[in-house]
C-alpha positions, 0 to 999 in steps of 0.5 A: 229615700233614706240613706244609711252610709257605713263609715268606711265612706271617707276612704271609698272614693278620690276626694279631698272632702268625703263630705261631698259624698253626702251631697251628692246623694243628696243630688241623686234623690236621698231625702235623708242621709244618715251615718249607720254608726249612729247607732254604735252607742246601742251596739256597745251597751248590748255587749256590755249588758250580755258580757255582764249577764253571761255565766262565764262558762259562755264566755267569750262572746262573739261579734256579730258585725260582720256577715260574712263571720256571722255565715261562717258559724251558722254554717260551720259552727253552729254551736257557737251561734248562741254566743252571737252578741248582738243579734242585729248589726248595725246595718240591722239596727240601723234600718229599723231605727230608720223605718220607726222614725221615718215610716215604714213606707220610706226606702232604706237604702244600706251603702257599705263596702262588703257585698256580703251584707246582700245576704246578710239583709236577705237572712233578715228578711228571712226570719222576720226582720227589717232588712234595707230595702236595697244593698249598695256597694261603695263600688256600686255608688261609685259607677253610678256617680261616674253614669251620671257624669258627678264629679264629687269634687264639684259638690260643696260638703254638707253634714249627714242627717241625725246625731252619730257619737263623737267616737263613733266614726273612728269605729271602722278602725278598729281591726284587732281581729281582722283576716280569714284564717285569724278568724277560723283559728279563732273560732276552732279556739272557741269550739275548744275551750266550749269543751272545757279548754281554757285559751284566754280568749277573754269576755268578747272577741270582735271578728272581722273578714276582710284583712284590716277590717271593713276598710278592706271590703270587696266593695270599696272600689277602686280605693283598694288599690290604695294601701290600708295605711292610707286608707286609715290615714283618710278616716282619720282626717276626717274624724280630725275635721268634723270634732277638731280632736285629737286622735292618736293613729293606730298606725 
C-alpha cells in the first residue's frame, strides 16, 4: 500500500507535529508514504514549456490543479479545454510515478482535502489513465484514526518516503485566484478575449475553487473551523521545521 499525502496535511489535523501523521499511516498499513508535491517540479516545467510553445493568441493558459475547475470547463466551457496545462494533476502524476516505480500491482491510495478528486480519478480511468486506486479525504483519514482509537499525539514523527522540492510544501499557499464566482468571472473573461478581447489575463492563470486554495477544501475536516490565517500559519511552521529556511508569510 502506497500513500500519496496532498500537502495540505499539516493543517488538516490537531498536532503539534504534522509529522506524526506519516507514522500513523505507517501504523495503519502504508509501506510507502509519499508527498504528491514530489512532483511539482514536472507540473512547473510542463507549464513553462507550454507557456514557451504556445502561439500568444492561445494565451492565457489555464491551470489544471484543481478538479472542480477542470469540471466546471469541460462542462460549461469547453472551448477553452484546449488551454488546460498540464493535462494530468498532480494526484495524476503522481500515481503513475508511483505505479512506474513501485509496480502496477501495488495500491495507491490518494489522501487529499477535496472530494472533488473522487470524480477527477474516475474521469481518468475514463479515458485511459492511471487513476489512485481509492480516494480518501483528510476528514476521512481522520474518522478512522479516531475508530481506531490513534492518538497522533502519541506516534513519534517520521519523514515521508522520496525526495519532494525544498519549495514545493509552501505550494499549497499559493491562492492568488482562489473562490467560485472569481473563478467564473475569470474564465467568461477568457471566453472573451478568445474572441479577440483583450483583458490582460496574462500568459498563465492558476485557478483554485475553494476560497483560500486547497487549504479550504471540503474535506479538511473539522480544521475548517479554524480560520485560514491559521490554517497558513500551520503550513508554514512546517516548511520552517523540515528545511530550517526562511520564509516570508503571505499574510
Amino acid at each position: 500500500m502506497v500513500a500519496s499525502l496532498a500537502p495540505s496535511y499539516p493543517a488538516a489535523f490537531d498536532v503539534s507535529e504534522p509529522l506524526s501523521v506519516i507514522s500513523a499511516l505507517r501504523a495503519i498499513g502504508f509501506s510507502i508514504v509519499e508527498e504528491t508535491v514530489s512532483v511539482m517540479e514536472e507540473v512547473v516545467k510542463i507549464r513553462l514549456q507550454a507557456i514557451g510553445d504556445s502561439n500568444p493568441r492561445s494565451l492565457p493558459l489555464l491551470s489544471s490543479s484543481c478538479s472542480r475547475v477542470t469540471g466546471l470547463i469541460k462542462e460549461r466551457y469547453p472551448q477553452l479545454e484546449e488551454r488546460l496545462v498540464p493535462r494530468l494533476s498532480p494526484m495524476s502524476l503522481h500515481v503513475r510515478s508511483l505505479k512506474e516505480r513501485y509496480g502496477n500491482d501495488c495500491v495507491v491510495v490518494f489522501i487529499g482535502p477535496c472530494t472533488h478528486k473522487r470524480s477527477e480519478a474516475e474521469r481518468v480511468a475514463a479515458t485511459g489513465g492511471t487513476p489512485p486506486d481509492l480516494v480518501l479525504t483528510f476528514d476521512d483519514l481522520g474518522m478512522y484514526f479516531r475508530k481506531l482509537g490513534f492518538h497522533l499525539a502519541s506516534f513519534l514523527p517520521s519523514e515521508p518516503d522520496g525526495e519532494t522540492p525544498d519549495w514545493a510544501r509552501a505550494s499549497v499557499l499559493v491562492d492568488s485566484l482562489s473562490g467560485w464566482n472569481q473563478v467564473i468571472e475569470t474564465l467568461a473573461n477568457v471566453e472573451s478575449a478568445a474572441s479577440g478581447h483583450d483583458h490582460g489575463l496574462g500568459s498563465f492563470i492558476e485557478m483554485l475553487a475553494c476560497e483560500g486554495g486547497c487549504l479550504s477544501g471540503d474535506g479538511m475536516g473539522s480544521s475548517l473551523t479554524l480560520p485560514l490565517q491559521e490554517r497558513q500559519g500551520k503550513i508554514i511552521s512546517y516548511f520552517k521545521s523540515m528545511f530550517q529556511c526562511p520564509l516570508r508569510s503571505p499574510l
